[in-house]
N, C-alpha and C positions, 0 to 999 in steps of 0.2 A: 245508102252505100257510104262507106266510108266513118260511120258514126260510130260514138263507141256508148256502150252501155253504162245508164246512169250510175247503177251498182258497182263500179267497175274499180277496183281498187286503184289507190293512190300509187306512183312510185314512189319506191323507198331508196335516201342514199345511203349508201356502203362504203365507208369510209376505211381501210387499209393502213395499218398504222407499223411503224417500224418498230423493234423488238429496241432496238438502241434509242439510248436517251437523245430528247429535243434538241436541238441546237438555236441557242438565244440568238436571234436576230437582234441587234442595238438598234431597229432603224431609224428612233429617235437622233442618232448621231449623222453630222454630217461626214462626207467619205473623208477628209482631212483630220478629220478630232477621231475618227474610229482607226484610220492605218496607223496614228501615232497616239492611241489611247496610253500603253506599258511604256510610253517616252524616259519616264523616270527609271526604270528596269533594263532599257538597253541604253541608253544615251550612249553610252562611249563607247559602244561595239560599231564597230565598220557596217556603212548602212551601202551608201555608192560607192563603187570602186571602179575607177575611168581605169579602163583595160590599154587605151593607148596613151596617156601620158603617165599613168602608175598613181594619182593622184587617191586620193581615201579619204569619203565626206562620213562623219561619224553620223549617228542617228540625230544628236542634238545638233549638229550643223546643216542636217539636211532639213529642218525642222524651223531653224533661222533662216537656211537661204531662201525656204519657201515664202516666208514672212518677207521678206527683205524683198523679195520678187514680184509678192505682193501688190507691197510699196511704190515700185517702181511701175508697174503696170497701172495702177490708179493714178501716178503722177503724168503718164501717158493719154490718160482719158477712159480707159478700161473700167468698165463697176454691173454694179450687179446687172445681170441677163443680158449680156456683154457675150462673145465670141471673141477666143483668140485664135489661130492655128499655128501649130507646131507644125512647122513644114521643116523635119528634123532625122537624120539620122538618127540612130542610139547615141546619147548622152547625157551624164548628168543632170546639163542643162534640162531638155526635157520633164524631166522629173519638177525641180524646182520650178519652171512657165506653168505647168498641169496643176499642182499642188497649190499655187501662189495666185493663179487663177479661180480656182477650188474656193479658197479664202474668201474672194471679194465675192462669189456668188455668180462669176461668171463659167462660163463654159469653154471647154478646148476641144476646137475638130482636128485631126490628124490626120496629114497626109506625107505621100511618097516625097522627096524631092525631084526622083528621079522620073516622075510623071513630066507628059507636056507639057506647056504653058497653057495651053485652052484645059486641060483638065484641072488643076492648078487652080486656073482662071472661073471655071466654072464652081469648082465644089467650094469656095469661099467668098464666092458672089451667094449662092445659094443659101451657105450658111450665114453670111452679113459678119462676115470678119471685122474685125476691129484694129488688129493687129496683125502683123504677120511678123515669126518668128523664124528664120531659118539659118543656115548656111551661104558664106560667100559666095560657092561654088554654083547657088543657087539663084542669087539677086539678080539674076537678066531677066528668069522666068517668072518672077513677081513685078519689076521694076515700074513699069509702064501702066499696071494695072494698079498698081499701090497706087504711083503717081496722079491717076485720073480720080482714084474714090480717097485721096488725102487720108490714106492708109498709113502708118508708123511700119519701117521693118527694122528688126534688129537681126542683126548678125552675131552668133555664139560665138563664129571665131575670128571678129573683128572684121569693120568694113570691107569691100571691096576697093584695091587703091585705089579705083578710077572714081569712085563714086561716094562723094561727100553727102547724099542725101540718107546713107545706113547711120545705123544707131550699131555703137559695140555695146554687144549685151552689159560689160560688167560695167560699162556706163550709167546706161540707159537702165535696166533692171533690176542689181545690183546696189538701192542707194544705201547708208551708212547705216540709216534710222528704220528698224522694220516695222510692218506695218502694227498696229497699237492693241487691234480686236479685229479678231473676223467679222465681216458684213454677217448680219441675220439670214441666216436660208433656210429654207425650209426644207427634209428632206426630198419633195416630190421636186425640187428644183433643176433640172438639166446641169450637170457637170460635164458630161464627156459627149461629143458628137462625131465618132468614128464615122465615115462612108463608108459603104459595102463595096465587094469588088466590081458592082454590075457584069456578073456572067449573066444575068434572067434580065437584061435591059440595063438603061442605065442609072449609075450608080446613087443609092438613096441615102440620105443622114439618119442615122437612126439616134434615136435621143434618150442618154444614159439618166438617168438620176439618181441622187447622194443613194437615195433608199435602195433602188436595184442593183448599183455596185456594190454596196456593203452588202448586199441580202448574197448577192452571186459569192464574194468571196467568203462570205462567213459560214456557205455552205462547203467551203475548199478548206477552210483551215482551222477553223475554228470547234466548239466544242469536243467532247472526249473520243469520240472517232471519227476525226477528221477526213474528207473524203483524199485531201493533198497533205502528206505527213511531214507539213515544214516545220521545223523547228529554228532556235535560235541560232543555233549550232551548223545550221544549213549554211552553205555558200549556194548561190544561183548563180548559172553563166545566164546571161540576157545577151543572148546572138541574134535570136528572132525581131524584128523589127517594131518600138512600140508604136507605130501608125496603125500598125494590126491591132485589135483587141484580144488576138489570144494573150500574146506578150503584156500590152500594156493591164490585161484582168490578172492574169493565171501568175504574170512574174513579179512585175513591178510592186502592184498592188497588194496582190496577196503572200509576197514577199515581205515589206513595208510591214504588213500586221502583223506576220510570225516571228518579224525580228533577223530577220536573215540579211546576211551581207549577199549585196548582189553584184555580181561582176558584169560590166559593163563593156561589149564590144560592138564595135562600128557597123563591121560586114563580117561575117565567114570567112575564114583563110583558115588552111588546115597547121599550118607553123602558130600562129595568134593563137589559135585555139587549142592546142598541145601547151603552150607557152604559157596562157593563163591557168586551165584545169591543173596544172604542176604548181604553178607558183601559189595560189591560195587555195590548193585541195581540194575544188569543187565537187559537191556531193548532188547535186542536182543540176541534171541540161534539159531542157527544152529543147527540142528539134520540129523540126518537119521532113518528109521523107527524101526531098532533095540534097537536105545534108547527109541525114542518114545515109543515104547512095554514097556519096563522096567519102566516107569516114571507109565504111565497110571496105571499098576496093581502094584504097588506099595503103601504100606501102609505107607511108609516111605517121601514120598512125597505128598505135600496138596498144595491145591491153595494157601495157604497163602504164603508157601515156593517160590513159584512162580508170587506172585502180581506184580512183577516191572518189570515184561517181556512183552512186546508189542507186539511182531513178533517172530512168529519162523518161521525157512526156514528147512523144510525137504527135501532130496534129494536121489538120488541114488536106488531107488525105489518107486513104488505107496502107498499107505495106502486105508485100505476099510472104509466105513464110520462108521462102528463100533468102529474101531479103533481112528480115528480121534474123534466122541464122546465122548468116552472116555478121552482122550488125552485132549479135550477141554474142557473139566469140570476140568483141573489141572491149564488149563492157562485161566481164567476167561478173563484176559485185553487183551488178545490178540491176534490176528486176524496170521492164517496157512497160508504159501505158502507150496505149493508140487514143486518138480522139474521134467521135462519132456526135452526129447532131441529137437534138432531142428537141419536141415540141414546150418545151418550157423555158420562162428568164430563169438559167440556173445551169452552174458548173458543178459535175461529179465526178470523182475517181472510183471506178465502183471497180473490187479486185474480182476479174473471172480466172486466175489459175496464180499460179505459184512467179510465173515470170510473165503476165502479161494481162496487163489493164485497160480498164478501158474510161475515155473520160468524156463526159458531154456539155454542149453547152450552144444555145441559142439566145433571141433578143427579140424582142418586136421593133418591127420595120413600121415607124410613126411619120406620117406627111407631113406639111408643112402646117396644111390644115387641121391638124391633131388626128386623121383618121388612119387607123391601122391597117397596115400595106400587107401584113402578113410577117411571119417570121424569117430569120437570116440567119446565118452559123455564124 
């Protein structure tokens, strides 16, 4: 019982191929040398754009500050297979610690600031931080913990008055001299170490590398039918938070390689958000459906506020079609994706109708001990 016949034919694979041309994977490239490959091609087009001090970091400055942050971070003790965390609102800065970290071959875990102090405390003891990066607002909820494992913390918007043991970022990060050559890495090397939200338990590190970030985005942007149709010409609001990986994959990053200027806000306010999509035309927003909610029944917000937006890409939950009705009488020009999970490392914009898409994207959930926990959205 149970046996199968010697005769018994082989299985055969059946391989399903796309009607549309390949899209080149670089994987050979580390994630740093692939989002700023065309550097020569956009250098003096607005790459960051600080939504609350109006500031604008060109492509070639975002590219310097990376280097230069580098620098400072190796003069810190940071180097390769090293941990840093961005314990960071949206801001420039962000970008420049992730990128500058990227370089030496270390890695950046991302979290909330607005978490506890034990959660905080816990997901950067786990991950073996090396540094901690944050906001003034924040230094109580690191302080104690830095202090006991002679942790470095820098503050983006300068120390806490009370407390001479922070580092100001343009200090501390920031030195004159940027750094000279990237460390060697290899692409299977860990760059980014996002935690999960722990809805199914608690919360796990999942471990990004050079090759699966580039592979995810260059299935978003890249070759002749890209699944996300950013161009250079694209403005991106970055309201979504990059602690998340939808933001820090889908905007930042796959922003970075299409050349798009990205706008750069703190938190959500419906005034800021009317204020920036006007002032530099934003043609592409990223949402999630709790914004979505707030735009829609909001009197404060009109299609006009909204004419220069093309796409928006909602995630992290569904929307009913009430919702989306609504929501679609605010953005007259342009056409919804929704985000849904998929059993593969890999981000798509796949179009199912004329105003409404749909986009996917998962990760393998990797232990401490390199065994695979299963996949995560």
């Amino acid at each position: 019982m149970g046996s199968v016949a010697a005769d018994a034919p082989e299985a055969t694979e059946t391989v399903f191929r796309s009607r549309l041309p390949d899209i080149e994977i670089p994987a050979h490239l580390t994630l740093q040398d692939y989002c700023f490959e065309r550097l020569p091609e956009v250098a003096a087009r607005p790459c960051l754009i600080d939504g609350q001090t109006g500031a604008v970091h060109t492509y070639a400055e975002v590219s310097e500050l990376s280097r230069r942050c580098a620098a400072g971070l190796r003069r810190l003790g940071v180097g390769k297979g090293d941990v840093v965390m961005n314990l960071l609102r949206n801001c420039p800065e962000f970008a420049f610690v992730f990128l500058g970290a990227a370089r030496l071959g270390a890695a950046t875990t991302t979290a909330n600031p607005f978490c506890t102090p034990h959660e905080i405390h816990r997901q950067a003891s786990a991950a073996g931080a090396r540094l901690i990066v944050t906001e003034a607002c924040a230094v109580d909820k690191v302080r104690a913990f830095a202090a006991e494992r002679g942790i470095p913390v820098v503050t983006v918007d300068g120390p806490a008055s009370d407390d001479a043991g922070c580092l100001a970022f343009d200090e501390a990060l920031l030195p004159a001299e940027p750094l000279a050559a990237d460390e060697q890495v290899d692409p299977d090397d860990v760059v980014a170490l996002p935690y999960s939200s722990g809805t199914t338990g608690l919360p796990k590190g999942v471990m990004l590398t050079h090759r699966s970030l580039v592979t995810s985005v260059a299935q978003q942007v890249d070759g002749e039918n890209p699944n996300l149709y950013f161009g250079p010409n694209d403005v991106l609001l970055c309201v979504l938070p990059l602690f998340h990986i939808y933001s820090l994959n889908s905007v930042l990053l796959a922003g970075l390689r299409a050349g798009c200027a990205i706008v750069i806000m703190r938190k959500f306010d419906h005034g800021a958000l009317v204020r920036l999509v006007r002032a530099h035309a934003v043609t592409v927003a990223p949402f999630v459906p709790p914004i979505v909610v707030e735009i829609a029944k909001s009197d404060r917000v009109t299609a006009a506020d909204l004419a220069s937006i093309r796409m928006v890409m909602s995630g992290a939950a569904p929307m009913g079609k009430d919702l989306q009705d609504a929501f679609m009488a605010k953005i007259p020009n342009a056409v919804l994706g929704q985000v849904r999970r998929a059993p593969a490392p890999l981000s798509h914009f796949e179009s199912i109708s004329n105003d409404c898409l749909h986009l996917e994207r998962s990760s393998m959930v990797v232990g401490a001990s390199g065994r695979r926990l299963g996949w995560a959205g």
